[in-house]
N, C-alpha and C positions, 0 to 999 in steps of 0.2 A: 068128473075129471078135476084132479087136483090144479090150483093156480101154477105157472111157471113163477118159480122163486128169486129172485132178484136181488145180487148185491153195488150197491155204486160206492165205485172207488174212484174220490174228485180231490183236487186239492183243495176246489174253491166249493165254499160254502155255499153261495148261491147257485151253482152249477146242479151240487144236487139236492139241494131242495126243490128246485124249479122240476130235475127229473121224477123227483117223488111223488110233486104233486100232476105232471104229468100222467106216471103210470099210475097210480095209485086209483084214477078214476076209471082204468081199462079193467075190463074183464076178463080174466083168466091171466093175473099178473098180479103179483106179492111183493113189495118191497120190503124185504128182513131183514136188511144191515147195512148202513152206511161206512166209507171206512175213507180217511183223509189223505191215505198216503199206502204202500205197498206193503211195508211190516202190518199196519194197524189191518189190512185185508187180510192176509194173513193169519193172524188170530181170529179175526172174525168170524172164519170159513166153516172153520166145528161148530160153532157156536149156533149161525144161523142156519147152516145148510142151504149153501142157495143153489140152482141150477143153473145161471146164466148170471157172470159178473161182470159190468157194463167197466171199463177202465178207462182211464186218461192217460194218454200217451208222457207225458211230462209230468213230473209229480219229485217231491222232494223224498231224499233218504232211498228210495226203491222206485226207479221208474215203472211202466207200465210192461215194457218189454221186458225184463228182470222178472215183474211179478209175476207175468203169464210164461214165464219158463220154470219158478216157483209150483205154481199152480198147478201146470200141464204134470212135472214130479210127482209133488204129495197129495194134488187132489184131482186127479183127470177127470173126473165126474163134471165138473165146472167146467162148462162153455164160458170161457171169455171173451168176450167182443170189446175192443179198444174202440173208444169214444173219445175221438181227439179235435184240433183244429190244426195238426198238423199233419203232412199226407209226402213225408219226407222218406225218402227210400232206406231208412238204417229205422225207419219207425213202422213203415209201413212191412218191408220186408223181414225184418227183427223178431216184429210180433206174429207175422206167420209163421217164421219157421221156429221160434220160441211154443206155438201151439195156439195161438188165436183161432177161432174159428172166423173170426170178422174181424173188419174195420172200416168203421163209417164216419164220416165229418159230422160235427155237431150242428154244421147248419141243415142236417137231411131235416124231413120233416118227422110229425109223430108219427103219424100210418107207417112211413117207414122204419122207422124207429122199432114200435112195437111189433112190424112184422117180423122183425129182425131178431129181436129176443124169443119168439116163437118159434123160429124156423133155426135158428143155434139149438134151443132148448129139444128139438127135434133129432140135433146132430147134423145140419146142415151149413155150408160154410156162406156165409153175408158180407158180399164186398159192395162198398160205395161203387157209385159211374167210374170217378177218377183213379179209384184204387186199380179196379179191374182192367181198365185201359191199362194201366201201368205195368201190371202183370202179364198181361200180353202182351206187351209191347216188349219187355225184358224178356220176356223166353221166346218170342221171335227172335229177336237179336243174338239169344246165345249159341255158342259152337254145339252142333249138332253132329261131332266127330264121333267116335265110336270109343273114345279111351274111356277107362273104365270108373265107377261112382262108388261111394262107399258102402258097403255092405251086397255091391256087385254078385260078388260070391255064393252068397245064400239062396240063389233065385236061377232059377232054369235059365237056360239061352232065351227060351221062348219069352217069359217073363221080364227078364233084361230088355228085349228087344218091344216087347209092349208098351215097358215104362219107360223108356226112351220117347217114343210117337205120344201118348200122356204127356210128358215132359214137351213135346212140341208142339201143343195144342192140339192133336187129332182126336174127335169124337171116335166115340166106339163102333160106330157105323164105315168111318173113315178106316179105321185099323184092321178092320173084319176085313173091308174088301182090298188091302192094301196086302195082306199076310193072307189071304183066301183062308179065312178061314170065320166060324159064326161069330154074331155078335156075343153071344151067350158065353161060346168062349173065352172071346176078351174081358167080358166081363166076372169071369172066372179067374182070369191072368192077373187082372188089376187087385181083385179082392185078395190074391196068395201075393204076391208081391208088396201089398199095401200090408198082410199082415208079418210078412217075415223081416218084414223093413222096420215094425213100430209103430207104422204112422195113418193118421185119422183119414184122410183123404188126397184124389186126384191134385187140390192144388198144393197140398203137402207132399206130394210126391215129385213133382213139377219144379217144386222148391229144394228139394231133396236134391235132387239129381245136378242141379246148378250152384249146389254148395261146395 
């Protein structure tokens, strides 16, 4: 099995040298491009081909949130995971609905770290403790009315009403026995919903609906 390919997008020099020489010693993980700021990623992206581009939320000329709405555009292929030390709700929420699959603080550890590059590179979504708190904690709090979300239209009653309970945090277990009906189902609701909508996954969809 081929390494998961790796670009760091830091402003600070020693930030990604320190990640390089980090990953560099992990097994099944390729650093093939460094890049200082969000244009220079950018160009980079052909070049190296990478699978999973680690970003920094603050960064001159192209933020990180900019980049990763960039990215999620002309290259979806790239998992971006924001690599910040700030955990601010126009950063943290920015970059998810811009198309991050992750965002984690720079003090997580390595294990987390690189599990985290493995499990994007998978196509799974990687939230910090504090991000995730956050995110639930913002979609508990939102109006849970019935008025309508964008792209509403496209999507059966049934489907509206799934990504709604999604959007509220209910597990698929939860929505099964809530709507009587299987779990197999809902999870057939979420995947037509999720594809007629655009969008990569449940907390993208979550995000979606409270936009």
């Amino acid at each position: 099995m081929r390494p998961v390919r790796v670009l760091l997008v830091d402003d600070q020099v020693l930030m990604r040298q320190g990640l390089r020489k980090l990953l560099e010693i992990e097994d099944g993980i390729e650093v093939v491009g460094e890049a200082a700021d969000g244009e220079a990623a950018l160009r980079a992206v052909p070049a190296c081909g990478p699978d999973v581009a680690l970003v920094d939320a603050r960064m001159p000329r192209m933020d990180g949130v900019e980049l990763i709405a960039r990215l999620t555009a002309e290259h979806p292929r790239v998992a971006a995971i924001v690599l910040s030390t700030f955990d601010e709700d126009e950063y943290v929420f920015g970059a998810l609905r811009a198309g991050a699959v992750g965002y984690l603080m720079k003090d997580c550890s390595p294990d987390d770290l690189v599990s985290a590059i493995h499990r994007a590179a998978r196509g799974e979504t990687v939230l910090a403790s504090p991000v995730a708190a956050r995110l639930v904690a913002e979609l508990r709090h939102a109006p849970q009315g019935r008025s309508g979300f964008h792209g509403e239209e496209r999507l059966s009653s049934r489907e509206a009403e799934v990504a709604r309970l999604v959007a509220a945090g209910a597990s698929n277990r939860e929505i099964a026995a809530r709507l009587f009906i299987t779990e197999g189902t809902v999870k057939n609701h979420v995947s037509s919903a999720l594809r007629k909508l655009g969008l990569r996954d449940r907390t993208q969809l979550a995000l979606h609906l409270r936009s």
